[in-house]
N, C-alpha and C positions, 0 to 999 in steps of 0.2 A: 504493500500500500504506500501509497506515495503520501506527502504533507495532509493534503486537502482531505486523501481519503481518511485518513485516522480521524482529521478533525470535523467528519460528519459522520463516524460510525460513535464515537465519543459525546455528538451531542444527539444522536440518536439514545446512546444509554441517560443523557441527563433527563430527557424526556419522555423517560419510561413510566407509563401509571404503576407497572411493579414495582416500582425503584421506589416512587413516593409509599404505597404501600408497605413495602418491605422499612420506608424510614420511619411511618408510624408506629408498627410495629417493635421496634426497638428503642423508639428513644422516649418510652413512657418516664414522664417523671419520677424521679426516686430521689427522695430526702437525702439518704445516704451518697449515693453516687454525684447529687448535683452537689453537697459539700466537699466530697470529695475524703470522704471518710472509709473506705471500705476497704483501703491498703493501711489502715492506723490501729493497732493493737491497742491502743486504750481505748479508743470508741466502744469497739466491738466488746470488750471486757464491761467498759459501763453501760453497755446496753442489756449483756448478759445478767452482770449483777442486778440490774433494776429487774429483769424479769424475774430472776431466781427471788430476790427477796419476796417475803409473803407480808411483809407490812407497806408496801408501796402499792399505787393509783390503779395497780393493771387489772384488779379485779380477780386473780384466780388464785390470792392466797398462793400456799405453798405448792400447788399442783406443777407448774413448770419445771420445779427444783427436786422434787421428787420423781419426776418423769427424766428430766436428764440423770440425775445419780442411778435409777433403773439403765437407763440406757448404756451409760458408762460402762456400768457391773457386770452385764448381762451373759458376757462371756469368759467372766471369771468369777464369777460369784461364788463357785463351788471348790475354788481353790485356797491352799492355806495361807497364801500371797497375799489375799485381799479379805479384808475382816470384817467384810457387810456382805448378808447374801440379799436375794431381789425382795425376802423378803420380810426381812429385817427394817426395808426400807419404804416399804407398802405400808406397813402397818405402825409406822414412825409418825409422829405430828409433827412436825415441823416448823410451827408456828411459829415458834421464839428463837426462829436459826439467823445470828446475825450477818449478814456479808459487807467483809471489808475489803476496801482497795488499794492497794497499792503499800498494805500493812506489810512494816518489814521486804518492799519491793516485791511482795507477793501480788498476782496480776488480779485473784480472787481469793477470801482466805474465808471458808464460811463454818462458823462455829455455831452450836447448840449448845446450853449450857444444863441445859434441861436434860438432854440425849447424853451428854458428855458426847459429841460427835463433833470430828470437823473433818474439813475436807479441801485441801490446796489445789489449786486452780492455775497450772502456767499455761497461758495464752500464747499462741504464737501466729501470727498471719502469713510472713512468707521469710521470715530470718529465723537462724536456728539460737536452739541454747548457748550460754554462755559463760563463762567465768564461774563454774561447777554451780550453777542457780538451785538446780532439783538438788543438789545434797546441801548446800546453805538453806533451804527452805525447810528442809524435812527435819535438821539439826536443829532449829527454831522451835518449830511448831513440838518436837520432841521434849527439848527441854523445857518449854513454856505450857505445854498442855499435857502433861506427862500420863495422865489418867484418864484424854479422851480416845476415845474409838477412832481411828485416823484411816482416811482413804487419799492419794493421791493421781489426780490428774493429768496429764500430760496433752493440751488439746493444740491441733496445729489441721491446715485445710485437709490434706491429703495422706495423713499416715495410717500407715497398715495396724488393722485393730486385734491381729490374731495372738501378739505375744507382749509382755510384761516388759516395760522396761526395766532392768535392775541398776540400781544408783549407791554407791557405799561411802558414809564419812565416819569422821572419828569421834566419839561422843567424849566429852569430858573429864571420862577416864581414859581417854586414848585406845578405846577399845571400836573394831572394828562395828557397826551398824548397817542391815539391809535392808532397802527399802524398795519398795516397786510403783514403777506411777503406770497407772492406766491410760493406754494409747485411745486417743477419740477423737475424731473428723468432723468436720464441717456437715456433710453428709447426715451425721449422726445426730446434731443439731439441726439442722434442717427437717427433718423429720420429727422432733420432737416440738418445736415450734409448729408444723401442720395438724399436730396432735392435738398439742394446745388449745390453736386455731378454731379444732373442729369440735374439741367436747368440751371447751370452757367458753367461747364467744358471745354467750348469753350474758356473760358475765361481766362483760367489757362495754365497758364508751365507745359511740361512733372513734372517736379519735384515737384512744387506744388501739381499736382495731385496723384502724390504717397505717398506724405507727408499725404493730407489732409484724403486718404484710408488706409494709415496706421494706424492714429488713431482712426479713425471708425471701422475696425478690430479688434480693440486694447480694444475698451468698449465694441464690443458685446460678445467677448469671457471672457475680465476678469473681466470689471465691471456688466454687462447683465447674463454675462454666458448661451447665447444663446451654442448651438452646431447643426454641420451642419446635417442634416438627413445620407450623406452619411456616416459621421463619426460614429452615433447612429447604424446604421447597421451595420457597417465593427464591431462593438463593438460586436454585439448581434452574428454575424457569427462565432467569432474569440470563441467567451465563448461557443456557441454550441460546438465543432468543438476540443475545451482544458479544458472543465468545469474541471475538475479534478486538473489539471495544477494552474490553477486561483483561484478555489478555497484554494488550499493547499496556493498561495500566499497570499490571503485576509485575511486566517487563521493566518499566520507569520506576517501580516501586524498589525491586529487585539491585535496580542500579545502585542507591542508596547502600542498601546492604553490602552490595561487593564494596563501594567506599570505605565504608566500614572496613571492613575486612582487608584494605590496605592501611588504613591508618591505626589497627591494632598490631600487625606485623611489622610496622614503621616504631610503635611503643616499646615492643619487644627486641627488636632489634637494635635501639638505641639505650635499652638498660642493661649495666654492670651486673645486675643480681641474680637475671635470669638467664636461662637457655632455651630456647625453643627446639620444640619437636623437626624433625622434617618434614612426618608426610601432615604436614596443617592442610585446612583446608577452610573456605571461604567465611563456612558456619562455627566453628571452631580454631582457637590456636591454642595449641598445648606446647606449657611449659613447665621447666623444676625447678626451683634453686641453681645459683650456681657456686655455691659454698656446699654442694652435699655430694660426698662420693654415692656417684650414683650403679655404681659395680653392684652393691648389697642388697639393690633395690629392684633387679631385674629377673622379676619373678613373677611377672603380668602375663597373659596369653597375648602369645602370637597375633595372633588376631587383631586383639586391641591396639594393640601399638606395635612397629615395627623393633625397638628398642626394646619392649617387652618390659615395661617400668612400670610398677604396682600403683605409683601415685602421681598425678601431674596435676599442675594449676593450669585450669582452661577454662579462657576467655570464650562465652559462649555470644554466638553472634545470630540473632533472630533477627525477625522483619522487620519486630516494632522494639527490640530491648535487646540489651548489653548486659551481660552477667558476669560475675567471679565467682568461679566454683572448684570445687577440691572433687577431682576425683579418683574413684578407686575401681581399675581397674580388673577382670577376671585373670585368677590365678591359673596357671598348670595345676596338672592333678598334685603332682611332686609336692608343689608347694602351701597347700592351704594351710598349713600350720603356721608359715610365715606370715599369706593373708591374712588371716584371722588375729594374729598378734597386732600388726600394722597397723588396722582397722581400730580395733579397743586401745591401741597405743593415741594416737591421732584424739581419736574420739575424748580420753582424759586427759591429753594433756594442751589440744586446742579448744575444747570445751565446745565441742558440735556434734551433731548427732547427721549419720548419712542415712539416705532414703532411697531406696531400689528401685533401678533404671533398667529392668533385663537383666541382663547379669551385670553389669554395673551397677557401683552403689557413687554418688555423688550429694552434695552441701554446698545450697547459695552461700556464697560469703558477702553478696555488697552486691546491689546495683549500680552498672557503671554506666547505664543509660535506661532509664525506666522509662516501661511501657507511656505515663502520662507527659514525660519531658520527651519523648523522642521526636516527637514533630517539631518540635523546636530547638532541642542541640541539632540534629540535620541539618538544620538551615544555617547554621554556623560554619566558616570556612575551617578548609582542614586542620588549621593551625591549632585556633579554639578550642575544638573540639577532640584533638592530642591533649592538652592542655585540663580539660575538661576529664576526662578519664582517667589519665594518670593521677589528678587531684584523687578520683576514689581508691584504686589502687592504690596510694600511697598512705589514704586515709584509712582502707581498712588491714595492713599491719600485715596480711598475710604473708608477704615474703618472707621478711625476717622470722617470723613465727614458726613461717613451716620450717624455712630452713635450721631455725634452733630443734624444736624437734624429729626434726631427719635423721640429725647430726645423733643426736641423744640413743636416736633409735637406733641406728647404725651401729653405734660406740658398744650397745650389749648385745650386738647378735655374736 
């Protein structure tokens, strides 16, 4: 297609009834989204708290707070890990359970003094744990509540619900303690909120109930990233219908991207700390330290890497976001032993938690261009926008970090 043609197949799509269709469709008002609250871990924590308390406006009493703690439990209830079964929690009042925020940096801390029950809440949206939180929290609420019934939380969008997290500190006699926090999703929340929704809503004010549906819209679309079937059609109707149109914009769109992906190979290339991979590629650039003998360290599958290195920092390069992330590549059979050490090594002494990619397991460390700035660092000249990312990178500390513990790791194999 030559100039003219693009620029009439192009205002044929601006002038699609589906296209306006499809924009009513998605851009229903949402309190949360038009604040811009839905990437913010304290919103979302004092939204939770207001609902969980049963002395606040919402009308349904302790029913929400009881319904998620079932929920939480549900698949460990019967184990000696966790000291409340479903229904110990059914038949609990709840009435006088106080929740605090932000107590002792706790992101929920909900106490019963009646039940002798409490229950620690780490909230997470899309950054992982940090600075041993879950064992500073549990050593707290241990020494301070010493006599109540304790359940711990672990809630973040996307993690897998089938196993225990285990978390150990030393209690004040310097004696080992173990503690387990309950893995629970977005998902898991979501549905308990519809539950809410559908057998307490007699219960509720006009405006509470638009409030409490607004943020249930709000996680399925941006923290879930469900989308509505009808939305999924009008999508695939509109691309039959302009392929040409769309694609020529994916193609323009796409250009951005590969930018990207030279002025992150230009970042790498121009720093003393790191090394880059060779086989990079547009969507990715992997690299390690370069203070860490990496001979000790090559025990990753073939596959993954040509080098075959268990751990690399990689720059992930999407359409609309720039990431730092630590990942952990798939071991040889020979070597899971080392895996698996590396992994729990990593994991205590950078205080992060990895999440299962296939057989990769990988950790956001820092946005280095997020999804809502990216329309707008792009439009900034390459220099800026160098400038702009190295700022985060520099800001969130991983190099030095990881390469101290490489080094450490290295030193006892």
């Amino acid at each position: 297609m030559n100039t003219e043609e693009q620029i009439k197949k192009l205002e044929k799509l601006m002038l699609s009834e589906d296209l306006e269709e499809l924009n009513l469709s998605t851009n229903k008002f949402n309190i949360f989204t038009a604040l811009k609250l839905h990437n913010n871990e304290i919103r979302h924590s004092n939204f939770l708290g207001w609902l969980m308390a049963p002395y606040e406006n919402h009308g349904v009493g302790d029913y929400f707070l009881k319904e998620f703690l079932k929920e939480s439990i549900k698949n460990f209830s019967q184990t000696d890990k966790v000291t409340l079964s479903l229904s110990d929690i059914a038949y609990t009042d709840f009435s006088d359970c106080e929740i605090r925020r932000e107590h002792e940096n706790i992101d929920i801390l909900l106490t019963s003094s009646k039940n002798k029950f409490l229950c620690v809440i780490e909230n997470k949206i899309w950054t992982g744990e940090h600075d041993e939180q879950l064992e500073r929290y549990a050593k707290y609420v241990n020494e301070n509540f010493a006599d109540y019934n304790k359940i711990y939380i672990y809630l973040t969008p996307n993690i897998e619900t089938d196993n225990l997290i285990q978390k150990e500190y030393k209690n004040s006699q310097n004696q080992a303690e173990h503690i387990y926090y309950i893995p629970m999703n977005y998902e898991q929340v979501y549905g308990v909120i519809n539950k809410t929704l559908k057998f307490k809503s007699q219960y509720m004010n006009d405006e509470v109930k638009i409030f409490i549906k607004h943020y249930r819209n709000m996680i399925e679309r941006k923290i879930m990233r469900n989308e509505d079937e009808k939305v999924t059609e009008l999508c695939r109707k509109i691309y039959r219908e302009n392929k040409e149109a769309i694609d020529l914009i994916i193609e323009k769109v796409n250009s951005t991207s590969s930018r990207i992906a030279d002025i992150l190979r230009e970042i790498v290339a121009e720093r003393n700390d790191i090394v880059a991979e060779e086989n990079n590629k547009d969507k990715y650039i992997r690299c390690i330290p370069a203070g860490v003998d990496t001979t000790k360290l090559k025990f990753g599958s073939e596959k993954a890497l040509k080098s075959k290195l268990a751990v690399v920092i990689e720059l992930t390069n999407h359409k609309d976001q720039v990431l730092l992330q630590l990942s952990i590549n798939p071991a040889d059979e020979e070597h899971q032993a080392e895996h698996t050490k590396l992994i729990n090594f990593l994991q205590e002494k950078l205080g992060v938690e990895f999440k299962n990619f296939a057989e990769w397991k990988f950790c956001n460390i820092a946005e280095l261009i997020s999804a809502k700035d990216y329309a707008d660092v792009t439009c900034l000249d390459d220099s800026e926008i160098k400038a702009y990312i190295t700022e985060k990178i520099n800001k969130s500390n991983l190099i030095p970090n990881l390469e101290k513990v490489l080094n450490a790791f290295v030193s006892g194999i």
